[in-house]
C-alpha positions as CSV (number, residue, x, y, z in Angstrom):
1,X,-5.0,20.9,-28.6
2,X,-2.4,21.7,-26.2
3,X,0.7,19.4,-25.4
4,X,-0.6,19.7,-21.9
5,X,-4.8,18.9,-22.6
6,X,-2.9,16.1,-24.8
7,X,-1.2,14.4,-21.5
8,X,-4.3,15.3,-19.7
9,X,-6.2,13.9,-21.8
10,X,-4.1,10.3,-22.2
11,X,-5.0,8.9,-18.9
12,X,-8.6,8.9,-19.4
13,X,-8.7,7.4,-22.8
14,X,-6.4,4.6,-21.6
15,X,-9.0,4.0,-19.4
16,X,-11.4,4.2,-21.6
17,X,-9.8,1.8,-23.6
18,X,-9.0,-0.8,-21.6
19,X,-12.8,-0.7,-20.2
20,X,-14.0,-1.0,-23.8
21,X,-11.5,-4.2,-23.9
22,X,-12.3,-6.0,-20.8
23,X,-16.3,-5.7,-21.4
24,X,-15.7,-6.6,-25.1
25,X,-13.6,-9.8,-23.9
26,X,-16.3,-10.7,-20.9
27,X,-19.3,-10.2,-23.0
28,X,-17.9,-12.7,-25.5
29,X,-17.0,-14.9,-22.4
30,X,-20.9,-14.4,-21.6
31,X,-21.8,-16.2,-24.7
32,X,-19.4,-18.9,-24.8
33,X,-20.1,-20.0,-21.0
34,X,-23.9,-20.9,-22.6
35,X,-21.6,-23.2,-24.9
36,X,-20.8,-24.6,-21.8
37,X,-17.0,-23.5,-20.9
38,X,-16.1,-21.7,-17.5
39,X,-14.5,-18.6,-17.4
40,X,-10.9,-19.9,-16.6
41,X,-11.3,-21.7,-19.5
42,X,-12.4,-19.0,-21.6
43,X,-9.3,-17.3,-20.5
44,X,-7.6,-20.7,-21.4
45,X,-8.9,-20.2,-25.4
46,X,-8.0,-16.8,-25.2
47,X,-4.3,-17.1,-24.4
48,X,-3.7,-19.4,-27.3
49,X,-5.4,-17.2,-29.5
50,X,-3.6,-14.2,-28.2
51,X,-0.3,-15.4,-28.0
52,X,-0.7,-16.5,-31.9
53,X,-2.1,-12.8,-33.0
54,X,1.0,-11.4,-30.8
55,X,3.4,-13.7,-32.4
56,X,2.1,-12.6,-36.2
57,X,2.5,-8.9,-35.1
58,X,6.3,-9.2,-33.5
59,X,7.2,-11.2,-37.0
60,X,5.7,-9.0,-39.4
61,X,6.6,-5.5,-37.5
62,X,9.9,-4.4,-39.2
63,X,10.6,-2.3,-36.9
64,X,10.2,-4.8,-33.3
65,X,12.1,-8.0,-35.1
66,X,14.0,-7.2,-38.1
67,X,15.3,-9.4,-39.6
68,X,13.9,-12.0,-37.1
69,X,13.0,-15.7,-38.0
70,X,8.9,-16.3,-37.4
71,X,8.3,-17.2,-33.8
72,X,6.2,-19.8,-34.5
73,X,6.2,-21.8,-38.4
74,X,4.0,-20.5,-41.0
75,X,2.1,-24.1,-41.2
76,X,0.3,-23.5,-37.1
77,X,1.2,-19.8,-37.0
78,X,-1.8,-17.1,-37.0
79,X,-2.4,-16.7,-40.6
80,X,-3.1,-20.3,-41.0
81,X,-5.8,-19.8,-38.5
82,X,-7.4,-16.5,-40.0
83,X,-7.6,-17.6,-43.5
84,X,-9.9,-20.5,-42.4
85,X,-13.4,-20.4,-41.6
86,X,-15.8,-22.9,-40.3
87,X,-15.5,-26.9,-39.9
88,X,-11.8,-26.1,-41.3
89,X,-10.8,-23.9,-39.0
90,X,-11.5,-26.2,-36.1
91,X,-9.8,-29.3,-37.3
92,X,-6.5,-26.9,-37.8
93,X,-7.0,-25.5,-34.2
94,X,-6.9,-28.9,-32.9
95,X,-3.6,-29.6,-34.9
96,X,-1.9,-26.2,-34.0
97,X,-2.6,-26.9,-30.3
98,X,-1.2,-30.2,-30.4
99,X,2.4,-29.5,-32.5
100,X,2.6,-25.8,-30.6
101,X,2.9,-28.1,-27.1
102,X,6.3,-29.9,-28.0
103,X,8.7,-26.7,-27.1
104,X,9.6,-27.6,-24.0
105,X,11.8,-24.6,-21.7
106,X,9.7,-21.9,-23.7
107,X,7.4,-19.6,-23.1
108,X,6.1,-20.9,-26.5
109,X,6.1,-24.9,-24.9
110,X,4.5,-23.1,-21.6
111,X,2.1,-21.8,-23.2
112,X,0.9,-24.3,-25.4
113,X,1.3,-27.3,-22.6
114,X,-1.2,-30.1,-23.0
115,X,-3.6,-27.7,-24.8
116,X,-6.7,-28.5,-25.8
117,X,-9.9,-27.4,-28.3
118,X,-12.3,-26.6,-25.8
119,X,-14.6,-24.7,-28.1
120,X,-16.9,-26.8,-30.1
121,X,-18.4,-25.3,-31.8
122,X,-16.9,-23.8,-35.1
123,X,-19.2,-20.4,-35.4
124,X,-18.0,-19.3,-32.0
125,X,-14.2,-20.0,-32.4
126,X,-14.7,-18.0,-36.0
127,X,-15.8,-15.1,-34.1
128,X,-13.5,-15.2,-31.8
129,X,-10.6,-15.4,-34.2
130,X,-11.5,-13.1,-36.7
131,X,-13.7,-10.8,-34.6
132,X,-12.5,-10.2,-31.0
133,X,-8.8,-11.4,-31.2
134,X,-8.4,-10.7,-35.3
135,X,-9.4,-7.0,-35.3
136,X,-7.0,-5.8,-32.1
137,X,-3.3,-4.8,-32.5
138,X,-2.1,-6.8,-29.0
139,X,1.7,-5.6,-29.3
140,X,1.6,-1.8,-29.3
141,X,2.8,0.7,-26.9
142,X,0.5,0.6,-23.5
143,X,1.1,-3.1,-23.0
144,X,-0.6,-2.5,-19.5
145,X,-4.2,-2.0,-21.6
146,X,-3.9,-5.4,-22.8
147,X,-2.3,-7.1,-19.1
148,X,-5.0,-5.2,-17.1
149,X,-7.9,-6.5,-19.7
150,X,-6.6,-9.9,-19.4
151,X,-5.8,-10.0,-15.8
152,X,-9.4,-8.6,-14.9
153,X,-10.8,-11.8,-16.9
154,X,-8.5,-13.8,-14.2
155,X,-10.2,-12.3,-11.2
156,X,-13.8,-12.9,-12.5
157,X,-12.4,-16.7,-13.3
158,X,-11.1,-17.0,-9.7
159,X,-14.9,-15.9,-8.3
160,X,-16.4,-19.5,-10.1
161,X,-15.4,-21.3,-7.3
162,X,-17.1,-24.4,-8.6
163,X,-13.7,-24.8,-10.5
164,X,-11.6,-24.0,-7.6
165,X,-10.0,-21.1,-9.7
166,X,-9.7,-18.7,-6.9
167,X,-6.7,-20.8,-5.0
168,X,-4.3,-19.7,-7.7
169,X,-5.6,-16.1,-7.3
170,X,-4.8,-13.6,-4.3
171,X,-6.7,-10.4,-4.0
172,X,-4.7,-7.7,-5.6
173,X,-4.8,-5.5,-2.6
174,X,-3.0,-7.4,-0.3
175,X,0.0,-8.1,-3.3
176,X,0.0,-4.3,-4.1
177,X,0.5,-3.7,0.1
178,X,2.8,-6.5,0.3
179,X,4.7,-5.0,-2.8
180,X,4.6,-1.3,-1.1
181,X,6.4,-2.8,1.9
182,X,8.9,-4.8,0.5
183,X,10.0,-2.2,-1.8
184,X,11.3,-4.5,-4.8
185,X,14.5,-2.5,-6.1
186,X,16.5,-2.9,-10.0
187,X,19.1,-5.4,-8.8
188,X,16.4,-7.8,-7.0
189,X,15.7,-11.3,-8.1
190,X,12.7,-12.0,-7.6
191,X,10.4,-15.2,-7.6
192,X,7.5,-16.9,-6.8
193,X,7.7,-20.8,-6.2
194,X,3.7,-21.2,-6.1
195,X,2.9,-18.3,-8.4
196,X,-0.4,-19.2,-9.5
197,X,-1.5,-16.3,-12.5
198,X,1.8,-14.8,-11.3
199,X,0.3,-11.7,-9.8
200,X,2.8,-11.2,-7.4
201,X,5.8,-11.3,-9.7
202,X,3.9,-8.8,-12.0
203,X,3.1,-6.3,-9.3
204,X,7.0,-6.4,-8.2
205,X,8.2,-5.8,-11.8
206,X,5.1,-3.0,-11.9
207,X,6.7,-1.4,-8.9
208,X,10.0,-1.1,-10.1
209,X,9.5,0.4,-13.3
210,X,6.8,3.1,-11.9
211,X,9.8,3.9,-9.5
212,X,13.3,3.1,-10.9
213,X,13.0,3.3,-14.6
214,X,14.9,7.0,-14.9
215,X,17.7,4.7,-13.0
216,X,17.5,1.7,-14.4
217,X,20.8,0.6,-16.4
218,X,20.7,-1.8,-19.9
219,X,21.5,-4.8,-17.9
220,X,18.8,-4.0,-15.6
221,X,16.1,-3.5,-18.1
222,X,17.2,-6.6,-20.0
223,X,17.4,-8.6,-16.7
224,X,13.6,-7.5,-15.7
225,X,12.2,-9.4,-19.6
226,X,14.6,-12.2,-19.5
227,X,15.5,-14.1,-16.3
228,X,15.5,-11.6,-13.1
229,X,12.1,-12.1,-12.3
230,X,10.7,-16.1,-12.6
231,X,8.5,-18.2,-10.9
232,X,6.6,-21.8,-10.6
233,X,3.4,-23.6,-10.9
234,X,2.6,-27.2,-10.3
235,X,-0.6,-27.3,-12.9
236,X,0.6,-27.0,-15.6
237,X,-3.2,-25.1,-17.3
238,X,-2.3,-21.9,-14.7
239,X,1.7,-21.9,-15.5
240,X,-0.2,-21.8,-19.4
241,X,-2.0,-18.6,-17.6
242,X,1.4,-16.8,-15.7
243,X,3.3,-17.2,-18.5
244,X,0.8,-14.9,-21.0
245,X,0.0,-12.6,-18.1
246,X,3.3,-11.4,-17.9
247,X,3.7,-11.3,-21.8
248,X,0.8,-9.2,-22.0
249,X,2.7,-6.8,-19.1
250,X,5.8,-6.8,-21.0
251,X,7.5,-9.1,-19.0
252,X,9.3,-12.0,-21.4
253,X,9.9,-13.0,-24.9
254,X,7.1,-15.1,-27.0
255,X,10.2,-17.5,-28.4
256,X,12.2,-16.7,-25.6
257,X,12.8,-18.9,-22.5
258,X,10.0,-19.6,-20.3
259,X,10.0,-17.4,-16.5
260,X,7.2,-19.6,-15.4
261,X,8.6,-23.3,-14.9
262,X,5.9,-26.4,-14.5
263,X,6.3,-28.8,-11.7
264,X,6.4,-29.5,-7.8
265,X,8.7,-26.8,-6.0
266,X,9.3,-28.9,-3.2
267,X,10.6,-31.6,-4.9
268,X,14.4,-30.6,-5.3
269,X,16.4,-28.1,-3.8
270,X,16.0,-24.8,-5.0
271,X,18.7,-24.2,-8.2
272,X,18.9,-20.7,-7.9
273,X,18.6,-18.2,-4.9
274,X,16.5,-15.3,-4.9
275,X,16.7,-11.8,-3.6
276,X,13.0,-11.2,-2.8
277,X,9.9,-14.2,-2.6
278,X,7.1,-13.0,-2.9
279,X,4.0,-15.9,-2.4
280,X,0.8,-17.3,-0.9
281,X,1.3,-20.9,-1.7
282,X,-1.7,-23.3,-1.9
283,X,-4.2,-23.6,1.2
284,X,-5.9,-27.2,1.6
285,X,-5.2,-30.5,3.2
286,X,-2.1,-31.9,3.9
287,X,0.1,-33.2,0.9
288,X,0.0,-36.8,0.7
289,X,3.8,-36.7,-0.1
290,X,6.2,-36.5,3.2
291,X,9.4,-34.3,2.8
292,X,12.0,-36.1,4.9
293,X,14.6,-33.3,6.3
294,X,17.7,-33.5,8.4
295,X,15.8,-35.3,11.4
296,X,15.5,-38.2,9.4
297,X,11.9,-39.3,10.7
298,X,9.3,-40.7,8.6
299,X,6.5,-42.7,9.5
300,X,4.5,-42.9,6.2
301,X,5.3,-45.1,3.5
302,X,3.4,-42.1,0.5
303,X,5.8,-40.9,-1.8
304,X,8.7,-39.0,-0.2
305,X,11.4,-36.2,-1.5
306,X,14.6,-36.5,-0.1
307,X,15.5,-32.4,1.3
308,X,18.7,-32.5,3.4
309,X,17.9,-28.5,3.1
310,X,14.9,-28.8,4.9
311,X,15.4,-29.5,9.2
312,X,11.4,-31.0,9.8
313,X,10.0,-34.0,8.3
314,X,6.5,-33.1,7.9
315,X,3.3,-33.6,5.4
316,X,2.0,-30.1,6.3
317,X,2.7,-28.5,2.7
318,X,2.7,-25.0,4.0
319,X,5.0,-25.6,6.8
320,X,6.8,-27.4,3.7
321,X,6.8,-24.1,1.7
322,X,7.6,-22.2,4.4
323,X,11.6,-24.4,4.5
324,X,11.2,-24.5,1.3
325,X,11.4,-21.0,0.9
326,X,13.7,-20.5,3.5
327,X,16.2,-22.3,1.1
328,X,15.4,-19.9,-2.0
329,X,16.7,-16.6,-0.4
330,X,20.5,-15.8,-0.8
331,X,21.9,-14.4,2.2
332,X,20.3,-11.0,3.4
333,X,17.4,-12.0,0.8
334,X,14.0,-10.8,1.8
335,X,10.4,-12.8,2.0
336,X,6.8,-12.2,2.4
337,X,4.4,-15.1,2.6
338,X,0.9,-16.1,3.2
339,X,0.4,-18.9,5.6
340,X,-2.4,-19.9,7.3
341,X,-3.1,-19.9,11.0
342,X,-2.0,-24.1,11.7
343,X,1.8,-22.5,10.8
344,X,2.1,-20.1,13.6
345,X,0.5,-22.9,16.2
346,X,1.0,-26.6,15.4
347,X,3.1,-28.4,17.2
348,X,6.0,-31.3,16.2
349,X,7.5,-30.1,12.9
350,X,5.6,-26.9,13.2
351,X,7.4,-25.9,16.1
352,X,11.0,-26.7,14.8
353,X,10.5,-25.1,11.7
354,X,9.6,-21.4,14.1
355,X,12.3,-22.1,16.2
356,X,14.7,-21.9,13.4
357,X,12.9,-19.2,11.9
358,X,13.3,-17.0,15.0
359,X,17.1,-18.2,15.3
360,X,18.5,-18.2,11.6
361,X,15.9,-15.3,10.4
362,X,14.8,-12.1,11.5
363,X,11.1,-12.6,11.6
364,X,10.5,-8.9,11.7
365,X,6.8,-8.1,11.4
366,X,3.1,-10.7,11.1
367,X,0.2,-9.2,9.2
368,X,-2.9,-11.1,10.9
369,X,-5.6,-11.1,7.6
370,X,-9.5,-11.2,8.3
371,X,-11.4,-13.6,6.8
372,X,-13.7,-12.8,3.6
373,X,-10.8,-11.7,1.3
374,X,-9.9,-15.4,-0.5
375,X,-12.5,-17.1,-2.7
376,X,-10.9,-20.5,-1.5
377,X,-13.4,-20.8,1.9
378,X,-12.4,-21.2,5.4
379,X,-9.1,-19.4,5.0
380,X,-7.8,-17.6,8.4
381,X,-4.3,-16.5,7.2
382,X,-1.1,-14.3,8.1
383,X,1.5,-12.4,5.9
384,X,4.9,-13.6,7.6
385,X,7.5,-10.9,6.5
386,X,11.4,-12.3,7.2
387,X,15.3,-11.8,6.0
388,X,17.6,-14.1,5.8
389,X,20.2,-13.2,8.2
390,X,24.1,-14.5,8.1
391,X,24.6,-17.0,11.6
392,X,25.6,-14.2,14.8
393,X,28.0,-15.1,17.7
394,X,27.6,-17.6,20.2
395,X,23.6,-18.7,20.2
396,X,22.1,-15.0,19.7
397,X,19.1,-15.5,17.2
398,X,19.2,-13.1,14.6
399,X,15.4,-12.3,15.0
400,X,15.3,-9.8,18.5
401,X,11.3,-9.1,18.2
402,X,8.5,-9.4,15.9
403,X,5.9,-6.6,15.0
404,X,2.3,-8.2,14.9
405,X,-0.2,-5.9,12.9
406,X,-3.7,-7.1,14.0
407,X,-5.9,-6.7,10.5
408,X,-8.1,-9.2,11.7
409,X,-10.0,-9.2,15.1
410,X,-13.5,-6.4,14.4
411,X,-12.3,-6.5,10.2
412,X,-15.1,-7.8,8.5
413,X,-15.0,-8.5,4.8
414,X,-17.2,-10.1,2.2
415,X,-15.9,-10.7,-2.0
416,X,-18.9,-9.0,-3.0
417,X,-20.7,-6.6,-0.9
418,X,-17.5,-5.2,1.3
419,X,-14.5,-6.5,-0.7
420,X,-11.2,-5.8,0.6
421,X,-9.3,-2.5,-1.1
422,X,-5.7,-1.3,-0.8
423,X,-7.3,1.6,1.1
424,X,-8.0,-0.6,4.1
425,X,-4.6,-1.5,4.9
426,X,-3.1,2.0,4.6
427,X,-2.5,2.2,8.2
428,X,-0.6,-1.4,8.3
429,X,1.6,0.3,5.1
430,X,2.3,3.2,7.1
431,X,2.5,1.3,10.4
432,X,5.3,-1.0,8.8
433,X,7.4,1.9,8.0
434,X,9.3,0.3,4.9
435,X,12.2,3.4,4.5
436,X,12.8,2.6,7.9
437,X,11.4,-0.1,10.5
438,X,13.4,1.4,13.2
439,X,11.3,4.2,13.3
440,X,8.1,1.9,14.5
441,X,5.7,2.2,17.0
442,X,3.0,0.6,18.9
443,X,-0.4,2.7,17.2
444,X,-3.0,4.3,19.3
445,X,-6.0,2.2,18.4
446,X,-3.6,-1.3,19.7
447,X,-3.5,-3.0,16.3
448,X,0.3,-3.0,16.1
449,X,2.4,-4.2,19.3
450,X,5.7,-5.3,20.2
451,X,7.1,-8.7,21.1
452,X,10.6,-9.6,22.2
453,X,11.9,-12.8,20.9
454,X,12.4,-13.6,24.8
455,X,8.8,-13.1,25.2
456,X,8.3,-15.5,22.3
457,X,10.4,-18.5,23.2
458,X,8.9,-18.7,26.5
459,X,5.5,-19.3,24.9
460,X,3.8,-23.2,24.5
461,X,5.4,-24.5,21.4
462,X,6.6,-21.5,20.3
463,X,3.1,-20.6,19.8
464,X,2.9,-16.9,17.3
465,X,-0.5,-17.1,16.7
466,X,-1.2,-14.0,19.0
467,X,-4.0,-12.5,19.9
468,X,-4.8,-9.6,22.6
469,X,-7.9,-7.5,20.7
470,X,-11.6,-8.4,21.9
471,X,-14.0,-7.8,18.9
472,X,-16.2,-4.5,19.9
473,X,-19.0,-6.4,18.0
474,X,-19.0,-8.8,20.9
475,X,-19.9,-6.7,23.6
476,X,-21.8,-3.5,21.9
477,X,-25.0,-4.7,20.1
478,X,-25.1,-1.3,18.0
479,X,-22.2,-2.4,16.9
480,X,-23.7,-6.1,15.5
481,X,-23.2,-6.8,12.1
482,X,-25.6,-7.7,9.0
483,X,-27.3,-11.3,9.0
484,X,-25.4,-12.0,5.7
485,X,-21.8,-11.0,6.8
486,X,-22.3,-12.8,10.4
487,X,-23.1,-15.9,8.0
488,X,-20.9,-15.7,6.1
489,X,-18.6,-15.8,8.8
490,X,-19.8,-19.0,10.8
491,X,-19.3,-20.6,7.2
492,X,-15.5,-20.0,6.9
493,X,-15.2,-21.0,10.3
494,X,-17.0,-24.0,10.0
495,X,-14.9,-24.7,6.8
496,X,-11.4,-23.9,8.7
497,X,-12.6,-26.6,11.6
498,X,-13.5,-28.9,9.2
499,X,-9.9,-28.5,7.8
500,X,-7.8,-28.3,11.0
501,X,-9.8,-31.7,12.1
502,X,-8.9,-33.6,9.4
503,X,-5.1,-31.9,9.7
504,X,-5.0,-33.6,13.0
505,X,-6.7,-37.0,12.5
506,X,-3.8,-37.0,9.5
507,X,-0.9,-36.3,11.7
508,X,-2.4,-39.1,14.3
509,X,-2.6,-41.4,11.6
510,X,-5.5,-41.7,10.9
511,X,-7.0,-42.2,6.8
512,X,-9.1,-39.1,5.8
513,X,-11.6,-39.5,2.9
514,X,-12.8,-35.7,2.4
515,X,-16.5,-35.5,3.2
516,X,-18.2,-34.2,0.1
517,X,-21.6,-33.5,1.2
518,X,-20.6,-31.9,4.3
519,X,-18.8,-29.4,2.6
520,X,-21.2,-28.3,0.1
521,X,-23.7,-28.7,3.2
522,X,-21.5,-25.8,5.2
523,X,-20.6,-23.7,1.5
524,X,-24.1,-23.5,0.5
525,X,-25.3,-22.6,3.9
C-alpha cells in the first residue's frame, strides 16, 4: 500500500474504530440499566474504571513516564482490581472508591469525589473490568477515539431526562458555532464557571489545536494540559464527569492538578480572570440564595454572598451569572453565554445589570435560539456575545449597537425527529463575520438587523428581547407544521409560563412550592 491509500485510508478506520467503541460501551450500558443503573451513572462506573486502566498504562509505559512514581498506590491501583474476580472484587471496589476520594485539588480527588459502588452485582462489574475496560489500551495515540466514545455516552445520558442529565449538557452544535465565532487563539485563557461535562472548554482547546498547532510554542502547548484552560461545577458527580472528558481529549494530567474545580461560582469573587468564557449556565427557578451587590438591598433573610463586584442584588441566578461573569474577563477579554429570555426583559435588577452591560461592555451581537434544541423543557434562550471594554471619555458607552441574529421565529426543532445540526446555523456563522464584524450586514431574508445603542436605551426597561419576524406558519396553512412538532411546542411553552410565573410570584414575595403533578401533567402531554 501506498503512503497516500495509507493516509487515505486512516480516517475511515478511526471511524471505524471509535463506532466499534461507542456501540461496545452502549451495549454493555444496555445490560446494566436492566440492573437498574441510568446511563449517567453508567458513565459514572465507567470513569472510575477508566481512569484506573489509564493510570496502569501511563505507569507501566517506559516511554510516557519514566522513571515516574505510580499515579495512584499499588494497594487501590488497577492491578489490584484485575486480579480479583467475583464477591472479592466488589468489596475492594468499594474500598478503592472510598481511599481514591481523599486527594483533594486533583484530578485524581475530582475524579474519585464521593464515589460510590453503584453496580451490585459482582458478575457485571467483572465483565466490565476484565472485558470491556481490561482488554482496551485507553492511552495511545488518537486520544479523540476514546473522548468522542465517551462523550457520545454523555449525550445519550443527557436524553434520560428523568435524571435531569440534560441541564449539564448543551447541544454540540450550538458550542462548535459558538466556538467558530469566537475564534479561541494559543494565548487565550479560557473557562467555564458552569461547565457541566465541560464541552465547551473541550471544543475551544479542539479548535485551537486543529488550527494553531504548527504555531503553537512549548509554553503554549504546556499551558493548553496544565492550567490555560479550567472550569467549574457545583455537583460535584458531573465535575467527576468534566474532569475525565477532558483526560480522555488530552487535556490534563491523571496526578496532576485538577482544571475542573467543585463548588458554587457565585460565591466569591472570581480569583483569576479569563481571556475567553465560554458557558450556558444552569436554567431553572430562582436560587434561593440572594447575592447582595453594591446597591446594598436585600429583602430576604435565605442565605446571602457578599459580591461588592456585582452592582444588582438579585435571586435571579442567571442574571447572577451573567455579573458574575462580567467579573471573570480581564480587560478586552471576550464572552459568549446562554441566557434565557427573563435576562433580556425583567425588570429591577434585570434592568441595571443591561444598563451596565451596554455602558461598560460592547454587547456586540444576540443569537435568538428556537426552542426544541435543550433536553431541559421549556427553555426559550439567547447566545449574548460581549467584550470587556476599558471605561471611554465622558459617559460614551462602550457598546454603540447590537447585531440581533433571529434563529428563532419559523425555526422549528425537535431532539429526535429534526434535531438541531451545525449546518443550520451556517448562515448566523457567516452572518457574524468572525475575521471581521465590521464587514456586517443586515441579510436578505431579515434574520440579522441593526440596532443603535440609542435605539436601545430608549426602550421600556432597557427591554433586548427583540422581535420584528411574524412566523410564515401563522398565516400560510401549506406551510402548518406536523401534529407532533406543534405539540411539542405548546409543551415548552407551557413549561416556560409555568416558570416565568413562579419567577414573578418569587420576586413579589411570595413562597413557591414547585407543582409536581402539573409538570409531569404538561411533560407527558
Amino acid at each position: 500500500m501506498s503512503t497516500t491509500e495509507a493516509a487515505s485510508t486512516a480516517p475511515a478506520k478511526a471511524v471505524a474504530q471509535t463506532n466499534s467503541l461507542v456501540a461496545k460501551l452502549w451495549n454493555y450500558c444496555n445490560v446494566l440499566r436492566d440492573n437498574g443503573l441510568s446511563t449517567i451513572e453508567y458513565v459514572e462506573q465507567l470513569s472510575y474504571l477508566l481512569f484506573l486502566k489509564m493510570a496502569d498504562e501511563l505507569t507501566t509505559d517506559p516511554f510516557a513516564r519514566e522513571a515516574a512514581r505510580p499515579i495512584v498506590e499499588s494497594a487501590y491501583n488497577w492491578q489490584s482490581l484485575a486480579s480479583r474476580r467475583g464477591v472479592d472484587l466488589e468489596i475492594h471496589y468499594r474500598k478503592v472508591l472510598a481511599e481514591l476520594g481523599r486527594y483533594p485539588g486533583t484530578t485524581l480527588g475530582t475524579v474519585f469525589a464521593k464515589a460510590q459502588n453503584r453496580i451490585t452485582e459482582p458478575a457485571l462489574l467483572e465483565k466490565l473490568v476484565v472485558d470491556l475496560i481490561g482488554k482496551t489500551d485507553w492511552v495511545m495515540e488518537g486520544t479523540d477515539l476514546k473522548g468522542d466514545a465517551y462523550e457520545g455516552l454523555l449525550a445519550k445520558g443527557a436524553e434520560d431526562t428523568k435524571t435531569g442529565a440534560g441541564q449539564y449538557f448543551t447541544p454540540r452544535p450550538l458550542i462548535d458555532a459558538m466556538v467558530e465565532v469566537m475564534r479561541p487563539r494559543p494565548n487565550d485563557r479560557i473557562t467555564d464557571p458552569a461547565c457541566g461535562t465541560a464541552g465547551f472548554l473541550i471544543a475551544a482547546h479542539s479548535y485551537i489545536r486543529e488550527h494553531h498547532l504548527k504555531d503553537l510554542s512549548r509554553e503554549q502547548r504546556l499551558g493548553l494540559g496544565q492550567g490555560s484552560i479550567w472550569g467549574n461545577e457545583l455537583v460535584p458527580g458531573t465535575a467527576r464527569l468534566a474532569a475525565m472528558n477532558m483526560l480522555l481529549h488530552g487535556i490534563g494530567e491523571a496526578d496532576g492538578k485538577s482544571l475542573i474545580t467543585t463548588g458554587d461560582a457565585l460565591a466569591e469573587v472570581p480569583s483569576q480572570r479569563a481571556s475567553l468564557v465560554l458557558a450556558n449556565p444552569p436554567f431553572g427557578k430562582k436560587s434561593a440564595i440572594t447575592v447582595v451587590g453594591t446597591d446594598g438591598k436585600t429583602d430576604r433573610e435565605d442565605m446571602t454572598y457578599d459580591r461588592s463586584d456585582f452592582r444588582a442584588t438579585t435571586t435571579n441566578k442567571q442574571l447572577n451569572f451573567l455579573q458574575h461573569i462580567m467579573s471573570l474577563m480581564e480587560m478586552d477579554g471576550r464572552a459568549a453565554v446562554v441566557l434565557p429570555d427573563n435576562v433580556l426583559f425583567e425588570g429591577g435588577a434585570g434592568e441595571k445589570v443591561r444598563r451596565r452591560l451596554l455602558q461598560e461592555f460592547d454587547l456586540h451581537t444576540i443569537l435568538r435560539l428556537p426552542t426544541g434544541i435543550f433536553y431541559a423543557g421549556g427553555v426559550k434562550a439567547n447566545v449574548l456575545f460581549f467584550d470587556k471594554k476599558p471605561p471611554r471619555s465622558g459617559d460614551t458607552p462602550n457598546t454603540s449597537e447590537v447585531w440581533v441574529y433571529d434563529f428563532r421565529t419559523g425555526m422549528h426543532f425537535t431532539l429526535k425527529q429534526h434535531p438541531l445540526r451545525l449546518a443550520d446555523l451556517t448562515d448566523f456563522i457567516e452572518a457574524y463575520k468572525p475575521d471581521d464584524r465590521s464587514a456586517r450586514k443586515e441579510t436578505i431574508d431579515g434574520r440579522f438587523k441593526c440596532f443603535t445603542y440609542a435605539e436601545l436605551i430608549a426602550l421600556d426597561k432597557v427591554n433586548l428581547d427583540l422581535i420584528w419576524l411574524k412566523d410564515p406558519a401563522l398565516d400560510n396553512a401549506d406551510s402548518l407544521l406536523p401534529p407532533e412538532v406543534i405539540a411539542q411546542e405548546i409543551v415548552e411553552d407551557l413549561q416556560a409560563a409555568l416558570a416565568e410565573f413562579e419567577a414573578i410570584a418569587e420576586a413579589l414575595g411570595g413562597e413557591v412550592k414547585p407543582d409536581t403533578a402539573a409538570e409531569e401533567a404538561i411533560s407527558e402531554a
